[in-house]
TORNU-361588 format. One line per field, with one value per residue (C-alpha): residue number from 1; residue in three letters; chain; x, y, z. Coordinates in Angstrom, 2 decimals, always signed. Example, Ala and Ser with C-alpha at 12.3 -4.5 7.8 and 13.67 -1.06 7.14 Angstrom:
2
num <- (1,2) $
residuo <- (ala,ser) $
cadena <- (A,A) $
c1 <- (+12.30,+13.67) $
c2 <- (-4.50,-1.06) $
c3 <- (+7.80,+7.14) $
END
This chain:
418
num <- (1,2,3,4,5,6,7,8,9,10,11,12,13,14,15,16,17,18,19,20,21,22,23,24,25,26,27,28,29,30,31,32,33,34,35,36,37,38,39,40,41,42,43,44,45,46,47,48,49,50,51,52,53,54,55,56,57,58,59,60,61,62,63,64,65,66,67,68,69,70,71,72,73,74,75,76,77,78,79,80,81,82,83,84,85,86,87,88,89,90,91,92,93,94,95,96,97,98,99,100,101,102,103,104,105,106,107,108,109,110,111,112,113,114,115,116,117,118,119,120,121,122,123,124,125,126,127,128,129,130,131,132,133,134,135,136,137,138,139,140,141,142,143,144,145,146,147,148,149,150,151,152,153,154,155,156,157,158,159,160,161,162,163,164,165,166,167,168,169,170,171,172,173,174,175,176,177,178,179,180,181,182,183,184,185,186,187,188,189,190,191,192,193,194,195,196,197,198,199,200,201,202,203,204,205,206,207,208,209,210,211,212,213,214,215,216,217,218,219,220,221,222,223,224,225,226,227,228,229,230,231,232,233,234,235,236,237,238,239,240,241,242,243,244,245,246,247,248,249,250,251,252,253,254,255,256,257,258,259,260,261,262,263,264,265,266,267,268,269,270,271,272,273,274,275,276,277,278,279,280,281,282,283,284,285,286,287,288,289,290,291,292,293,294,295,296,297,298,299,300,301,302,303,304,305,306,307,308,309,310,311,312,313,314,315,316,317,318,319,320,321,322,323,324,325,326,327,328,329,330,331,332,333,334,335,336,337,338,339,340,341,342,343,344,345,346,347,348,349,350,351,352,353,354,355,356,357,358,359,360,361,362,363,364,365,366,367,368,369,370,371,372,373,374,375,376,377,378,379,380,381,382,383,384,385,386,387,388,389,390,391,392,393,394,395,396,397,398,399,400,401,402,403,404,405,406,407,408,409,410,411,412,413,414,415,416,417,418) $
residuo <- (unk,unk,unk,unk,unk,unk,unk,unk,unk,unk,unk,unk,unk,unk,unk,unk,unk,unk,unk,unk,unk,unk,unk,unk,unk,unk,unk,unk,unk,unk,unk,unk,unk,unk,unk,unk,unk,unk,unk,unk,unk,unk,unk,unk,unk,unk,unk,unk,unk,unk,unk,unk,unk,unk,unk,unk,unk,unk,unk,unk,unk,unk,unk,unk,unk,unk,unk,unk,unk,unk,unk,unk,unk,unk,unk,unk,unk,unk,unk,unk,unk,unk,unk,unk,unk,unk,unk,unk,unk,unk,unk,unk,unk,unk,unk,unk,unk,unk,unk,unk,unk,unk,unk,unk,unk,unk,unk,unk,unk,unk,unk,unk,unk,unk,unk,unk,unk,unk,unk,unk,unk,unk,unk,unk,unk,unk,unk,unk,unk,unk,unk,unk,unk,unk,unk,unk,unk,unk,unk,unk,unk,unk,unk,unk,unk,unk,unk,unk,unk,unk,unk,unk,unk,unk,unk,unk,unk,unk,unk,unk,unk,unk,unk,unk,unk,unk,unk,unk,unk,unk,unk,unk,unk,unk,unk,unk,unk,unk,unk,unk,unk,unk,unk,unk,unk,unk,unk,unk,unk,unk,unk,unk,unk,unk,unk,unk,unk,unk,unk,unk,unk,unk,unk,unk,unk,unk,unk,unk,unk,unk,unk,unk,unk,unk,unk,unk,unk,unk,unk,unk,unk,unk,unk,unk,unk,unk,unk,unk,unk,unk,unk,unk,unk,unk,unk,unk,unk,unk,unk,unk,unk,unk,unk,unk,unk,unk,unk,unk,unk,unk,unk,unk,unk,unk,unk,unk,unk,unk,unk,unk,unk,unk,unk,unk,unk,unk,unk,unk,unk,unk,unk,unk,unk,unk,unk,unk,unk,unk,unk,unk,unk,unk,unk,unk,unk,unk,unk,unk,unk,unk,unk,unk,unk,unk,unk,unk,unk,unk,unk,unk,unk,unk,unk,unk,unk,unk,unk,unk,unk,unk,unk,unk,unk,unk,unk,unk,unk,unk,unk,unk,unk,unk,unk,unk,unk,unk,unk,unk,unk,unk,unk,unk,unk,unk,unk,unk,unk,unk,unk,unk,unk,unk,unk,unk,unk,unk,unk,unk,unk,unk,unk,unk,unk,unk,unk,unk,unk,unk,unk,unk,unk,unk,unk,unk,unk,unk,unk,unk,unk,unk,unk,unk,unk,unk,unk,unk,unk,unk,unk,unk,unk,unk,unk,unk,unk,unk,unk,unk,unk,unk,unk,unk,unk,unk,unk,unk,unk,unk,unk,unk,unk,unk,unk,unk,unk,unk,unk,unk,unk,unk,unk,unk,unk,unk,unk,unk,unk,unk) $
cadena <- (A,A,A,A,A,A,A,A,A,A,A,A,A,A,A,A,A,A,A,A,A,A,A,A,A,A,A,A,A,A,A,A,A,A,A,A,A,A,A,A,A,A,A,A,A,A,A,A,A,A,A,A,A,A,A,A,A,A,A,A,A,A,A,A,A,A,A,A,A,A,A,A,A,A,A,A,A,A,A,A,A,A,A,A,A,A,A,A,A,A,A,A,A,A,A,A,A,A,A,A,A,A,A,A,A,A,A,A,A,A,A,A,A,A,A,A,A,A,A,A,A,A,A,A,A,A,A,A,A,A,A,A,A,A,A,A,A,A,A,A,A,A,A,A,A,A,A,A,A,A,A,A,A,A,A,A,A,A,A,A,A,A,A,A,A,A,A,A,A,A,A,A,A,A,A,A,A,A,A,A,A,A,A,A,A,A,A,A,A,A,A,A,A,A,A,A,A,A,A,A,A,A,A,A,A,A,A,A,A,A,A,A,A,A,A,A,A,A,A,A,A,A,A,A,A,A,A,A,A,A,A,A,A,A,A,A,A,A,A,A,A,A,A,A,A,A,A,A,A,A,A,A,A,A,A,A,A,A,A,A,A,A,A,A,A,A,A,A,A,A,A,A,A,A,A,A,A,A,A,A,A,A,A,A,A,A,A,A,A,A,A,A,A,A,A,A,A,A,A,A,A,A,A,A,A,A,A,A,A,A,A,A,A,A,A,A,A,A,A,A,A,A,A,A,A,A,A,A,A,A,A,A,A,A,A,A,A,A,A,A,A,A,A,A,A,A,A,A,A,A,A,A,A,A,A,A,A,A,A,A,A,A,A,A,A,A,A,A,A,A,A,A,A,A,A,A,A,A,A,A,A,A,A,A,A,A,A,A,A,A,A,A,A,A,A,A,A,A,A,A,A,A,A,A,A,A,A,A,A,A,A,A,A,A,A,A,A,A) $
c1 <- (+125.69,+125.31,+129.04,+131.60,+133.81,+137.36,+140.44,+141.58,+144.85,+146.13,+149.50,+153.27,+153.28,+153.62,+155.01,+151.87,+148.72,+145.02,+144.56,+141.31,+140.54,+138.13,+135.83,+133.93,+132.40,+132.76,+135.85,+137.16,+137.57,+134.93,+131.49,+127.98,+126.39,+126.72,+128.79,+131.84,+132.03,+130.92,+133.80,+136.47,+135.74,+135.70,+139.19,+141.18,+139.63,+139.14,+143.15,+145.97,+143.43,+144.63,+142.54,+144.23,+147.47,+147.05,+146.60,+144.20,+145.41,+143.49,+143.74,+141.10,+139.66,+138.01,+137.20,+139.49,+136.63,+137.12,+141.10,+143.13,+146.41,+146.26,+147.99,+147.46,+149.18,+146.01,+148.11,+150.67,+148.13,+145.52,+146.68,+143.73,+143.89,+142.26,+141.39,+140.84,+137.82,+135.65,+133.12,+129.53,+126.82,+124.44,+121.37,+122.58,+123.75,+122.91,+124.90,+127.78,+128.69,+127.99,+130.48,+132.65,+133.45,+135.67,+138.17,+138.31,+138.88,+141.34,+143.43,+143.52,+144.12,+146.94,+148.47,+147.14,+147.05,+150.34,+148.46,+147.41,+143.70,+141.56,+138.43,+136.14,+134.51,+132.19,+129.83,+126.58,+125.43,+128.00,+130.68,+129.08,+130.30,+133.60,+133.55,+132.03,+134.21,+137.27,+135.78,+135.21,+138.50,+140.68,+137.95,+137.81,+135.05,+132.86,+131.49,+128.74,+127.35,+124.34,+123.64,+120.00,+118.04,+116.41,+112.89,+113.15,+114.31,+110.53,+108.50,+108.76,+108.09,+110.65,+109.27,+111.60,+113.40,+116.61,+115.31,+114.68,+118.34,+119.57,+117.49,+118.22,+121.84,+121.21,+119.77,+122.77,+124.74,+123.27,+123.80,+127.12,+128.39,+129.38,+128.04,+125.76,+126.66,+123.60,+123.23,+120.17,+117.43,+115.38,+117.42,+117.56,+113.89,+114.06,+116.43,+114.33,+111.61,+112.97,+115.54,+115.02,+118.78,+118.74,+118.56,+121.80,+123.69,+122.98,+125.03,+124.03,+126.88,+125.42,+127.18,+128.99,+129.43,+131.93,+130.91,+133.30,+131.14,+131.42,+133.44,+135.91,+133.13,+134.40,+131.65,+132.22,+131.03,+128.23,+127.34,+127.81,+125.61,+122.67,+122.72,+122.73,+119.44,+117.99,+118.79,+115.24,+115.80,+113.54,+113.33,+115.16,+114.14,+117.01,+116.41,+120.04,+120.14,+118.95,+116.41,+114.68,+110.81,+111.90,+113.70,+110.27,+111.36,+107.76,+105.82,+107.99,+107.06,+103.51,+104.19,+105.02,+101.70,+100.68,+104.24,+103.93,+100.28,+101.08,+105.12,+104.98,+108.99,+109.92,+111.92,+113.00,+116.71,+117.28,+120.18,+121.28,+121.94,+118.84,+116.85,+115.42,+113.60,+110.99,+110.48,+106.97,+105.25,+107.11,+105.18,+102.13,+101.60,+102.37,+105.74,+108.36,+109.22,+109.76,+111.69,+115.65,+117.36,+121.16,+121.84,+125.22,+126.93,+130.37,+130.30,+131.24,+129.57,+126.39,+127.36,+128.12,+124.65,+122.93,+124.61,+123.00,+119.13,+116.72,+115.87,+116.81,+113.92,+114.00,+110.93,+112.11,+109.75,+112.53,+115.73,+117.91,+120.24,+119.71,+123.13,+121.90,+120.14,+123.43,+125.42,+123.07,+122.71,+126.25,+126.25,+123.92,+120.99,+117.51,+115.88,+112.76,+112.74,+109.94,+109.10,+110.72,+113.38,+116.57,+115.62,+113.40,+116.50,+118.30,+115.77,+113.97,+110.71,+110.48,+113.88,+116.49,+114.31,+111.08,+109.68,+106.58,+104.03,+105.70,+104.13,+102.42,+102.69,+100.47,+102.81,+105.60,+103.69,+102.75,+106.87,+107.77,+105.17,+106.65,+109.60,+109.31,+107.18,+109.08,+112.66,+113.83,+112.43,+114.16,+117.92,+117.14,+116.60,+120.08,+121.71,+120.30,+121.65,+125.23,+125.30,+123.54,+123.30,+126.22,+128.30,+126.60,+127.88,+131.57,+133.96,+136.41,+133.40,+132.32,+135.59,+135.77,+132.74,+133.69,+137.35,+135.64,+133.61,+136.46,+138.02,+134.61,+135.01,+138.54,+138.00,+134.81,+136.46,+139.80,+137.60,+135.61,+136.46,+135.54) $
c2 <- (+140.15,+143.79,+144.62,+145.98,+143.47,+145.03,+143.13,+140.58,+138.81,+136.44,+137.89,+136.38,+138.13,+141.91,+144.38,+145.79,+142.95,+143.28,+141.31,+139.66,+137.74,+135.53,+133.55,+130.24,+127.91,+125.01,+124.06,+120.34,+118.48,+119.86,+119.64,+120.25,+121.61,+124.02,+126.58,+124.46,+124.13,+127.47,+128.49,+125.82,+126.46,+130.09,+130.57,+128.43,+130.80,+134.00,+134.17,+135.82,+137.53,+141.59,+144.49,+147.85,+145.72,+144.09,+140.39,+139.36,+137.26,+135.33,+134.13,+131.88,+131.26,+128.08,+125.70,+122.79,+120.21,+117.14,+117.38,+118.76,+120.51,+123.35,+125.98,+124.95,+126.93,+126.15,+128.18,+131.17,+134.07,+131.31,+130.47,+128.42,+128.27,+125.99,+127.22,+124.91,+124.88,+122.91,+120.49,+122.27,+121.28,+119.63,+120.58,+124.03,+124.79,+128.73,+129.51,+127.05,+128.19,+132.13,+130.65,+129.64,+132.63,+134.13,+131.64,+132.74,+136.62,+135.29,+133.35,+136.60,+138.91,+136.35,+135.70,+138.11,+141.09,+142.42,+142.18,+145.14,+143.66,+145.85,+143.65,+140.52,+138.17,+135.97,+133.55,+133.57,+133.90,+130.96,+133.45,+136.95,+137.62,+137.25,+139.03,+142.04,+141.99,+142.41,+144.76,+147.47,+146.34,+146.72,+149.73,+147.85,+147.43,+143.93,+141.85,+139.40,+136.34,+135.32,+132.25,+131.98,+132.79,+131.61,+132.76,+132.29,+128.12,+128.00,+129.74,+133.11,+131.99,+131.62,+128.42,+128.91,+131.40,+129.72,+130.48,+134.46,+134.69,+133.36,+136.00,+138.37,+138.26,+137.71,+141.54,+142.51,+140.90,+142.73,+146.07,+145.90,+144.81,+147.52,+145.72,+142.07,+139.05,+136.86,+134.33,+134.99,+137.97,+135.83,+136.43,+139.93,+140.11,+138.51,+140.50,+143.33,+142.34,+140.44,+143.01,+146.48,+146.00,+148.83,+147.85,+149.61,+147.40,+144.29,+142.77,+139.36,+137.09,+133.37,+130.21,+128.48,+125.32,+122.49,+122.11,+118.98,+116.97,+113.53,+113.15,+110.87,+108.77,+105.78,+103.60,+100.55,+102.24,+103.96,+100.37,+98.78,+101.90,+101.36,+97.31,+98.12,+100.34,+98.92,+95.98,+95.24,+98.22,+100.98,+104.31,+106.16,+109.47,+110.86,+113.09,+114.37,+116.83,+117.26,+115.33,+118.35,+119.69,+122.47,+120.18,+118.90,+115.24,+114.32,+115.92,+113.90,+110.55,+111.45,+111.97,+108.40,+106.21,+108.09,+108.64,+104.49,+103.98,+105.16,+103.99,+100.87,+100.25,+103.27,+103.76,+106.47,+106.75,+109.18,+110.48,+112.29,+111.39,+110.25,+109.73,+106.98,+108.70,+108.93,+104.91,+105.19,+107.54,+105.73,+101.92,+104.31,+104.93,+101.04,+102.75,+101.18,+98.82,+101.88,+104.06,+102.95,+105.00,+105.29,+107.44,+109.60,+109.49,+111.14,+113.98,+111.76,+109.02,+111.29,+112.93,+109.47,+108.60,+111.52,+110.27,+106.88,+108.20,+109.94,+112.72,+114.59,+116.08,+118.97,+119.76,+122.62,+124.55,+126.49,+127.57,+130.93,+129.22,+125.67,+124.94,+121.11,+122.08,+123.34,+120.47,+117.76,+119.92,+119.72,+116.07,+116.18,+115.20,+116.12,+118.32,+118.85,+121.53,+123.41,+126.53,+128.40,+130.87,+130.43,+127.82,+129.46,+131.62,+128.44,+126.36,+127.86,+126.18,+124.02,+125.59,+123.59,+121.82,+121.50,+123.81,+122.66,+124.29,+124.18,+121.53,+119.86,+116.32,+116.22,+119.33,+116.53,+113.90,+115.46,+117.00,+113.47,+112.13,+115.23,+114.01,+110.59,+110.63,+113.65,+112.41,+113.95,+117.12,+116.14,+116.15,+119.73,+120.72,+118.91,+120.63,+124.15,+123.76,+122.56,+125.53,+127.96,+128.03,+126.56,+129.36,+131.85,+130.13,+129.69,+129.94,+132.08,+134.41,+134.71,+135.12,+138.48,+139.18,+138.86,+140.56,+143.81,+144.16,+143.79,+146.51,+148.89,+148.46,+149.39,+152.68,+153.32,+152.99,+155.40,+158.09,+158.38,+158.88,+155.19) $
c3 <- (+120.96,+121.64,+122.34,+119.94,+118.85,+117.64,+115.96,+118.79,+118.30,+120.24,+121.41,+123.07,+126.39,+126.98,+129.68,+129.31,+130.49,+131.73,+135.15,+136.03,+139.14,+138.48,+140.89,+140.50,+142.57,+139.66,+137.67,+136.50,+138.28,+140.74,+138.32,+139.56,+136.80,+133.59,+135.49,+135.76,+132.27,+131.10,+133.09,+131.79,+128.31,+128.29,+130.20,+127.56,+124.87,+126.66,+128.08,+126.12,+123.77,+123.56,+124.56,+122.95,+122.98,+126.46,+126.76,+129.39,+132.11,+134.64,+137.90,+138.70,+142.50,+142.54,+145.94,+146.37,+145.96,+143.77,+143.67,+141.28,+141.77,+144.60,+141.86,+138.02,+135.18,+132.23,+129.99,+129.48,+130.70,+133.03,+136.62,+138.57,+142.43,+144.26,+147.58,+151.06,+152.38,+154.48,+152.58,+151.90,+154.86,+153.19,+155.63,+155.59,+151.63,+151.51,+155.05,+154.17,+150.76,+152.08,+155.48,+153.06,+150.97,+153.72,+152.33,+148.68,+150.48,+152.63,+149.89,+147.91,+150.62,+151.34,+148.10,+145.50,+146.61,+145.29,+141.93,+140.63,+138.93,+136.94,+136.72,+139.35,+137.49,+139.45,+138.09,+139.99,+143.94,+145.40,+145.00,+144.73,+148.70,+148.29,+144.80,+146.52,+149.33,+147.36,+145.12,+147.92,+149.47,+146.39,+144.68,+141.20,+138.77,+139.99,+136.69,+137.43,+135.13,+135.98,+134.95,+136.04,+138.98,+142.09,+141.18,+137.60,+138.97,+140.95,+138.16,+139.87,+143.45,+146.53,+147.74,+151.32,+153.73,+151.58,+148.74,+150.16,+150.66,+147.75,+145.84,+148.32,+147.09,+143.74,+143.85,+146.05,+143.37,+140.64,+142.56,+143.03,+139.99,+137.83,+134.75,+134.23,+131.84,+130.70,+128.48,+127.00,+126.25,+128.28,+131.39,+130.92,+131.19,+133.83,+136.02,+134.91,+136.05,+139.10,+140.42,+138.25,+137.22,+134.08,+130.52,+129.43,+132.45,+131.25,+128.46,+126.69,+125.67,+125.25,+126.47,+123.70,+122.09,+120.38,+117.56,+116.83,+119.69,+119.23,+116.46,+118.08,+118.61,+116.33,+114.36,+116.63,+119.84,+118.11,+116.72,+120.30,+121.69,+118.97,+119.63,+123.64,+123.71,+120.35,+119.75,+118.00,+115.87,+118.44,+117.62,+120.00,+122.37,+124.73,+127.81,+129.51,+132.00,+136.08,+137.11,+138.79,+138.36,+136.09,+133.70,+133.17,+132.83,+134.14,+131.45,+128.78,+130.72,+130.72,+126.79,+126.22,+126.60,+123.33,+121.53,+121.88,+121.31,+117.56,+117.61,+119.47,+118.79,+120.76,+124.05,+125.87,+127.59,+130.44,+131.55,+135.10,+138.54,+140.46,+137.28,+139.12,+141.22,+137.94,+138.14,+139.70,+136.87,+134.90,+136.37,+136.76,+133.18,+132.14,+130.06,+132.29,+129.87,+127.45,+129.49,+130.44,+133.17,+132.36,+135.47,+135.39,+131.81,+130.85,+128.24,+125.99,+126.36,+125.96,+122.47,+121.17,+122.37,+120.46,+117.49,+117.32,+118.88,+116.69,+118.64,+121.97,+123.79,+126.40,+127.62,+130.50,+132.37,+133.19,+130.88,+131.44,+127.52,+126.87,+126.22,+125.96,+122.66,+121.17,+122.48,+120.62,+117.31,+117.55,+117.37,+114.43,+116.65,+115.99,+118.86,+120.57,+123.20,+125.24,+123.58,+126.77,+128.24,+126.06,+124.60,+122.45,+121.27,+120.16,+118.67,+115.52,+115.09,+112.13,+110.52,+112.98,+115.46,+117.00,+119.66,+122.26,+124.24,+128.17,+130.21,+127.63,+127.00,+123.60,+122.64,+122.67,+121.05,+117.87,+117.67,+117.65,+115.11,+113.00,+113.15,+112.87,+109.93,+108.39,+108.08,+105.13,+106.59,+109.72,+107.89,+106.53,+110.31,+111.43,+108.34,+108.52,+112.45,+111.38,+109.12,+110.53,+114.36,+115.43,+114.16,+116.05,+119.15,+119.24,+122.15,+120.16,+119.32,+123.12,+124.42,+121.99,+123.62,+126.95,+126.84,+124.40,+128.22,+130.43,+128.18,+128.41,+132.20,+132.75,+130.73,+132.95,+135.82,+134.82,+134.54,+137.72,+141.48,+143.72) $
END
């Protein structure tokens, strides 16, 4: 992952710890999208693990959205705090959410700041004011994920003066932080090319995955799930994810008038919020009947349903990782993803998956006639993932990652004048 990795233990507590503030806009029970759980699966993982003999230990600043106990202990060496604020205006997103950083900076200055830290952590723009506040006030080393960015969301344009100031701060952002985490090479092209952040500043550490997904998922709710969207025995394509223009949902509807002029016995589920919103292509291209909107779906109730389809199909415009792909390889799903962003870092072409030309709905129909008339071929792609990719991605591995940099930054910092 391009940092060294030494011999982390997992320790009982010293005199002698590393303190991190951390800052998130997301964390459970307060989900919007992958940040939230980027962030709650790394913390479990990443606290308590030793640098030189010093086990990190996190406080973690998080908005008070969505309930949840105002101080949480998550473990020995993980303390979350959920700040009061008032609720985001909805007219007004970019100014609220900046508005609304004074109250993360007040909560430390109020409570925390008898606590010696040695690194910030913030994960992306909703909380890069505050975590560059307290850096000048308390002179320590600022560490920034970026998760992906504004231009990079509107295939390199800022489509609005909001979209200005979000990338406006997303360069401030990657000024100030002493060091960058991305997920992908991908996204450190891009803030290359976007913001002429240095090569040698950047450090890649993907986003991980469980790779025990869906197991619980007994055989009677996997039978009940397979009689409920086929009971006539259809082949089965799954979409899950935003239903925004990047996720390219649109391209894999205009897919389907020729994935079901050859496999007549097929239909498509899609999963997110608002999915309906993609009725009227849908009725425009006569595949209505094809096409079943399922609308929000738990975690779990989505790996149990990439258990029972025969393929999961991503067909971004737009990806910084493409966690998604992970999370249905996982599940022992087949996958079908745009040849695009991280994506293309995940999914090897014809080795554990099936890659597609961006924006290209005949791209998606010949991956699925692949795959539906290659099925043997099809297992050796599920397998080769199980064994081969998933590994690359665990938690325990990124954590190692993530608390070798924490370590690089406190010795950079003992060494120079603020």
């Amino acid at each position: 992952m391009g940092l060294f990795t030494p011999g982390f233990t997992r320790l009982v507590r010293e005199k002698t710890i590393m303190r991190v503030l951390s800052i998130s806009w997301e964390f459970p029970p307060h989900m919007v999208g992958g940040i939230g759980k980027h962030v709650a699966d790394l913390l479990p993982e990443l606290s308590g693990l030793a640098v030189n003999g010093a086990p990190v230990t996190i406080d973690l600043l998080t908005p008070a959205y969505g309930g949840g106990a105002p101080i949480e202990q998550l473990n020995d060496y993980c303390t979350i705090y959920r700040v009061p604020m008032p609720a985001v205006d909805v007219l007004d997103h970019y100014n609220s959410v900046i508005a609304n950083n004074s109250y993360f900076v007040d909560y430390a200055l109020a409570n925390l700041a008898h606590i010696s830290y040695d690194v910030i952590h913030i994960h992306e723009w909703l909380t890069g004011v505050a975590g560059i506040e307290l850096k000048h006030k308390w002179r320590i080393p600022l560490l920034a994920t970026i998760h992906g960015t504004e231009r990079g969301r509107h295939q390199g344009y800022l489509t609005s003066h909001t979209s200005q100031q979000i990338n406006q701060l997303e360069w401030q952002i990657c000024y100030e932080s002493w060091r960058i985490i991305v997920c992908s090479h991908y996204m450190r092209e891009e803030l290359q090319q976007f913001f002429d952040v240095p090569f040698d500043k950047i450090d890649i550490i993907p986003n991980g995955v469980n790779p025990d997904a869906g197991a619980d998922c007994t055989e009677m709710e996997l039978t009940n799930l397979r009689w409920r969207y086929a009971p006539n025995g259809e082949r089965l394509l799954f979409f899950v994810g935003r239903v925004v223009y990047e996720k390219g949902i649109q391209v894999l509807i205009r897919a389907m008038p020729r994935i079901l002029a050859k496999y007549p016995n097929t239909k498509l589920l899609i999963a997110g919020k608002n999915g309906q919103k993609m009725w009227p292509l849908a009725y425009e291209l006569n595949v209505e009947h094809a096409v079943e909107f399922l609308g929000f779906i738990s975690d779990r109730e989505r790996d149990c349903i990439y258990r029972i389809v025969d393929s999961a199909i991503f067909p971004s415009l737009y990806e910084p990782f493409g966690i998604v792909a992970l999370e249905a390889m996982a599940c022992g799903c087949n996958v079908i993803a745009s040849h695009v962003g991280g994506l293309r870092e995940v999914v090897e072409h014809l080795r554990n998956g099936l890659t597609v030309i961006p924006n290209d709905p005949l791209s998606i129909v010949w991956a699925v006639d692949q795959l539906f008339s290659n099925p043997a071929t099809a297992r050796r792609w599920q397998q080769y993932a199980q064994e081969k990719t998933l590994p690359q991605f665990r938690w325990s591995l990124i954590a190692t990652n993530t608390a070798a940099l924490y370590g690089q930054l406190i010795q950079e910092r003992a060494v120079v004048v603020w």
